[in-house]
C-alpha positions as CSV (number, residue, x, y, z in Angstrom):
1,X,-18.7,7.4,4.5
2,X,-21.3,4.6,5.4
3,X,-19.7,1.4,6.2
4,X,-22.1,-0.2,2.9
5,X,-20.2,2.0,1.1
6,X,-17.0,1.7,2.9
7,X,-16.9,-1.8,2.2
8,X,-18.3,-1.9,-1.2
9,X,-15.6,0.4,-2.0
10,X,-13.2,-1.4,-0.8
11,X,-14.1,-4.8,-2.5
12,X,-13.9,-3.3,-5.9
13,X,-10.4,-1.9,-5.5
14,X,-9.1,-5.7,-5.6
15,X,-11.5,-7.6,-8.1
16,X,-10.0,-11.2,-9.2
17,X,-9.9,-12.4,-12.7
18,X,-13.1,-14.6,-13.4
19,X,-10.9,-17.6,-13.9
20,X,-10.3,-17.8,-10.7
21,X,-14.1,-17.9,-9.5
22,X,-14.1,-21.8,-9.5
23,X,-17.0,-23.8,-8.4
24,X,-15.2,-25.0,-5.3
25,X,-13.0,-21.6,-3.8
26,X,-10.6,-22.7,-1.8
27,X,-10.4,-19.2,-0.4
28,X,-14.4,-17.9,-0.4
29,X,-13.7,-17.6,3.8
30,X,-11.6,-14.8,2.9
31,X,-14.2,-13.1,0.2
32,X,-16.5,-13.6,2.8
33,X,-15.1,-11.4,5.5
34,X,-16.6,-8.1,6.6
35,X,-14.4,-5.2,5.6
36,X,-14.0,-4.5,9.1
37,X,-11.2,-2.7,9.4
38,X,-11.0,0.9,11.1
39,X,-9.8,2.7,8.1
40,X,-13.0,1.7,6.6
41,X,-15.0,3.2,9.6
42,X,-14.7,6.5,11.8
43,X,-11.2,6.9,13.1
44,X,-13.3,6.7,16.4
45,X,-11.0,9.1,18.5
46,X,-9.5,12.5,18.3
47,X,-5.9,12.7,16.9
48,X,-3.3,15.1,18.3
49,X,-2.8,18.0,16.8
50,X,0.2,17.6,14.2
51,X,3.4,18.6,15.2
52,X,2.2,17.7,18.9
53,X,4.0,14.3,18.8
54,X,6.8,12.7,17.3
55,X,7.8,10.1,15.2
56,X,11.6,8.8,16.0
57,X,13.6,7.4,13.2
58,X,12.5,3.2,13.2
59,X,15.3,2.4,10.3
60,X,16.9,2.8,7.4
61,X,14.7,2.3,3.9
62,X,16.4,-0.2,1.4
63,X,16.7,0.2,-2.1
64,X,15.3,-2.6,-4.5
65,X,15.4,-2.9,-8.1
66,X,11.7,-3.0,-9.5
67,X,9.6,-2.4,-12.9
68,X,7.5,0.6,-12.9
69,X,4.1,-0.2,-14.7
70,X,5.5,0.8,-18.6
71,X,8.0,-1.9,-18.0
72,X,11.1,0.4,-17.2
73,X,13.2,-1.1,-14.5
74,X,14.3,1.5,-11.7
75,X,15.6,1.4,-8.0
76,X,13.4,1.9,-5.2
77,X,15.6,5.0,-4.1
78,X,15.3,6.9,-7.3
79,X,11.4,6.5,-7.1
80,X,11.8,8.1,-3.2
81,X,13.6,11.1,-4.6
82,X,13.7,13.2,-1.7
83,X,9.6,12.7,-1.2
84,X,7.4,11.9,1.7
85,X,6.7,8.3,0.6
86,X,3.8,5.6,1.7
87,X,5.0,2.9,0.3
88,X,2.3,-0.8,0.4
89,X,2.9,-4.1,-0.5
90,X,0.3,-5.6,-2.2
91,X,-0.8,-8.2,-5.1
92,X,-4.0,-7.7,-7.0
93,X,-5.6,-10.9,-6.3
94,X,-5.7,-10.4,-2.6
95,X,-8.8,-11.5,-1.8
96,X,-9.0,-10.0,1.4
97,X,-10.6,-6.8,2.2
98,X,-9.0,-6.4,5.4
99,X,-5.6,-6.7,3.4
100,X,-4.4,-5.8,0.0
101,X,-7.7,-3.8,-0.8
102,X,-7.1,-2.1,2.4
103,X,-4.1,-1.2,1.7
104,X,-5.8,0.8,-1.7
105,X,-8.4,1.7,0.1
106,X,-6.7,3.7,2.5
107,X,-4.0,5.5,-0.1
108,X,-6.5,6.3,-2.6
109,X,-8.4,8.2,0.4
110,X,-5.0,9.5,1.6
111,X,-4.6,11.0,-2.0
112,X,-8.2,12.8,-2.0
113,X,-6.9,14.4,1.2
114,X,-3.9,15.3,-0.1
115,X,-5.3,16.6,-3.2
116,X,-6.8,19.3,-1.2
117,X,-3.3,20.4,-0.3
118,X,-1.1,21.2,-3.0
119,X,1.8,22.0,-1.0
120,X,2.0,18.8,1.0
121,X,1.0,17.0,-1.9
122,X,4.0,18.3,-4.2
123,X,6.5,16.6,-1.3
124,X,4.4,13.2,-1.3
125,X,4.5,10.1,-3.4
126,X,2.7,7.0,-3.1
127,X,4.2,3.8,-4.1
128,X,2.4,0.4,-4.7
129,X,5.1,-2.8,-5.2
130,X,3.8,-6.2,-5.8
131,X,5.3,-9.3,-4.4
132,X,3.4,-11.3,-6.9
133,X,5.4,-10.9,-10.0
134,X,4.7,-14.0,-11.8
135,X,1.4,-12.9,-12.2
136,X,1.5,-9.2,-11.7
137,X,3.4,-8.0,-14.4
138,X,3.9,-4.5,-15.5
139,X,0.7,-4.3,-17.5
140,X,-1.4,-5.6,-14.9
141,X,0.3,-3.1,-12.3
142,X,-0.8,-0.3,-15.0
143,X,-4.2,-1.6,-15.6
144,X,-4.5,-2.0,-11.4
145,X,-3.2,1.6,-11.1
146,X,-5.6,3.4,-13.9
147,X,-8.6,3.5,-11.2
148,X,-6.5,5.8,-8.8
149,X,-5.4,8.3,-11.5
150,X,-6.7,11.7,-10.2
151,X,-5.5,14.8,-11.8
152,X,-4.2,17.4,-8.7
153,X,-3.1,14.4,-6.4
154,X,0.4,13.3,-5.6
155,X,1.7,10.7,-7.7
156,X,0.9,7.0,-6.8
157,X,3.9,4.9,-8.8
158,X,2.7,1.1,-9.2
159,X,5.6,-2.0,-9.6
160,X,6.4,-5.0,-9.7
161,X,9.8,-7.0,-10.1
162,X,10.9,-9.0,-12.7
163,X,10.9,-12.0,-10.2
164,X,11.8,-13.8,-7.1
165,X,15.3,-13.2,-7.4
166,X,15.3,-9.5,-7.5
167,X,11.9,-9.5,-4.7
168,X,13.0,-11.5,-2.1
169,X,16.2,-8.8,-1.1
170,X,13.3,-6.1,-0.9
171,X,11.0,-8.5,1.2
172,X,13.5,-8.8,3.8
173,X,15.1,-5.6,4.1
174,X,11.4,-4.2,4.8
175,X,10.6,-7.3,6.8
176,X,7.9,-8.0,4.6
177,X,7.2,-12.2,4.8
178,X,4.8,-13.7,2.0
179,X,3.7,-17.3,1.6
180,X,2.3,-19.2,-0.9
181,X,-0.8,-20.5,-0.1
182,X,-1.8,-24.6,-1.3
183,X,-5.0,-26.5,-2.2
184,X,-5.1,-29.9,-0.5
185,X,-3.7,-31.8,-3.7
186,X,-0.4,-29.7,-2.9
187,X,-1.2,-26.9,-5.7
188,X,0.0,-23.7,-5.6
189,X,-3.9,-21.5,-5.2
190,X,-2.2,-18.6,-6.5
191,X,-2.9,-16.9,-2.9
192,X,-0.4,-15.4,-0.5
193,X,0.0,-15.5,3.0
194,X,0.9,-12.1,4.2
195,X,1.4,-9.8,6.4
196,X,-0.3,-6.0,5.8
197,X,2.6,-3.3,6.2
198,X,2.5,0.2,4.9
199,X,5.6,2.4,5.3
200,X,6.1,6.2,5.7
201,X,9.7,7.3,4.6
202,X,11.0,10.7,5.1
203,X,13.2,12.2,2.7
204,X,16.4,11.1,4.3
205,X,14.9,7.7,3.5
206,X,14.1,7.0,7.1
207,X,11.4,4.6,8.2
208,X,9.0,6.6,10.2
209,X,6.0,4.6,10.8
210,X,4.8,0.9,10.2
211,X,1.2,0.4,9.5
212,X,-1.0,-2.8,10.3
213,X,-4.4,-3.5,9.5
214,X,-5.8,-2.3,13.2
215,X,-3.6,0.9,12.6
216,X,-3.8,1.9,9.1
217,X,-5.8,5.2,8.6
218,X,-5.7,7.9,6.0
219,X,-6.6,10.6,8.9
220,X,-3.7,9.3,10.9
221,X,-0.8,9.0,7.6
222,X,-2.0,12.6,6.4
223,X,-1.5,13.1,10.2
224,X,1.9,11.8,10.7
225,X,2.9,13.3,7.0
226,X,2.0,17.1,8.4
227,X,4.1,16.5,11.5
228,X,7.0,14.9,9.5
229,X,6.7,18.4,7.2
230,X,6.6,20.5,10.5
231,X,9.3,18.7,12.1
232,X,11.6,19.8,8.9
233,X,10.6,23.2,8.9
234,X,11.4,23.4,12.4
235,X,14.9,22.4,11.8
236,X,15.8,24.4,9.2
């Protein structure tokens, strides 16, 4: 992929309601950032081969109750259910394309990949949870998710919480700290301050790997997913 494409791809996984295009845009420095990110680039170096390294146990997943995107509420561990997950926390007016969109970016090309293997992809799910729920409500979780509907690629489950009460427990099981971002009048902007963590879980609902924005890949999850599989095989 070019990197005009890269990032113009990128961009339109995360696009903000017009409302929010005001005159004076308290947060244009972030709009205005280069997608810059590796996943958005080459990977730039040779991986090992999978099954050549391993990926210790980090901790225990936590469960969470959540709203899928048709309103139903569920737990966290019954959307796991014995899969490979990636799980990101996002909210779909991250205006950052280093961030949230990134985040997208990198699962919808990690779904692609995995479309291309039907056996790895049958033991993988993708999961997106907002930690935005006053304004990322089940429908807009839906609407968000119908771009990265791809027949022949593992699910990708998008949700939300019912609100702050039921999000904060999740947030600090997965050490996930959000912030509220103000205008200078002391107005909530209706941006958060984050940090950008993907998870891979195993089935035994083991953290295996913590992604940041310098390390988040799709080569390098597909990666670590095939040497989680081969690991398993190996024990049995």
């Amino acid at each position: 992929m070019s990197r005009a494409l890269g990032i113009a791809t990128a961009l339109g996984l995360c696009l903000l309601p017009l409302r929010l295009w005001a005159e004076e845009d308290p947060h244009a420095q972030h709009r205005e950032r280069p997608a810059d990110a590796p996943a958005y680039q080459g990977l730039g170096y040779t991986l090992p081969a999978a099954g050549n390294y391993r990926l210790p146990p980090i901790h225990g997943a936590k469960d969470g109750k959540v709203l899928l995107s048709n309103g139903e509420p569920a737990q966290l561990f019954s959307l796991y259910q014995g899969h490979y997950v990636v799980l990101s926390f996002i909210y779909t007016r991250c205006p950052d394309p280093n961030a949230c969109p990134l985040a997208s970016f990198v699962l919808s090309r990690l779904q692609l990949k995995l479309a291309q293997q039907p056996e790895l992809a049958a033991q993988v799910r993708l999961i997106s949870l907002s930690f935005d729920p006053q304004y990322d409500s089940p429908a807009t979780m839906a609407e968000y998710g119908q771009r990265f509907t791809r027949p022949g690629a593992p699910q990708w489950l998008f949700a939300t919480t019912s609100g702050a009460a039921q999000l904060a427990p999740i947030l600090e099981d997965y050490n996930q700290w959000v912030l509220a971002e103000y205008d200078e009048q002391g107005n909530p902007t209706g941006m958060l301050s984050h940090l950008l963590r993907v998870y891979l879980i195993d089935p035994q609902r083991q953290v295996r790997n913590i992604y940041s924005t310098g390390f988040l890949h799709a080569d390098v999850v597909l990666n670590d997913l095939m040497t989680l599989v081969l690991e398993s095989q190996a024990a049995q």
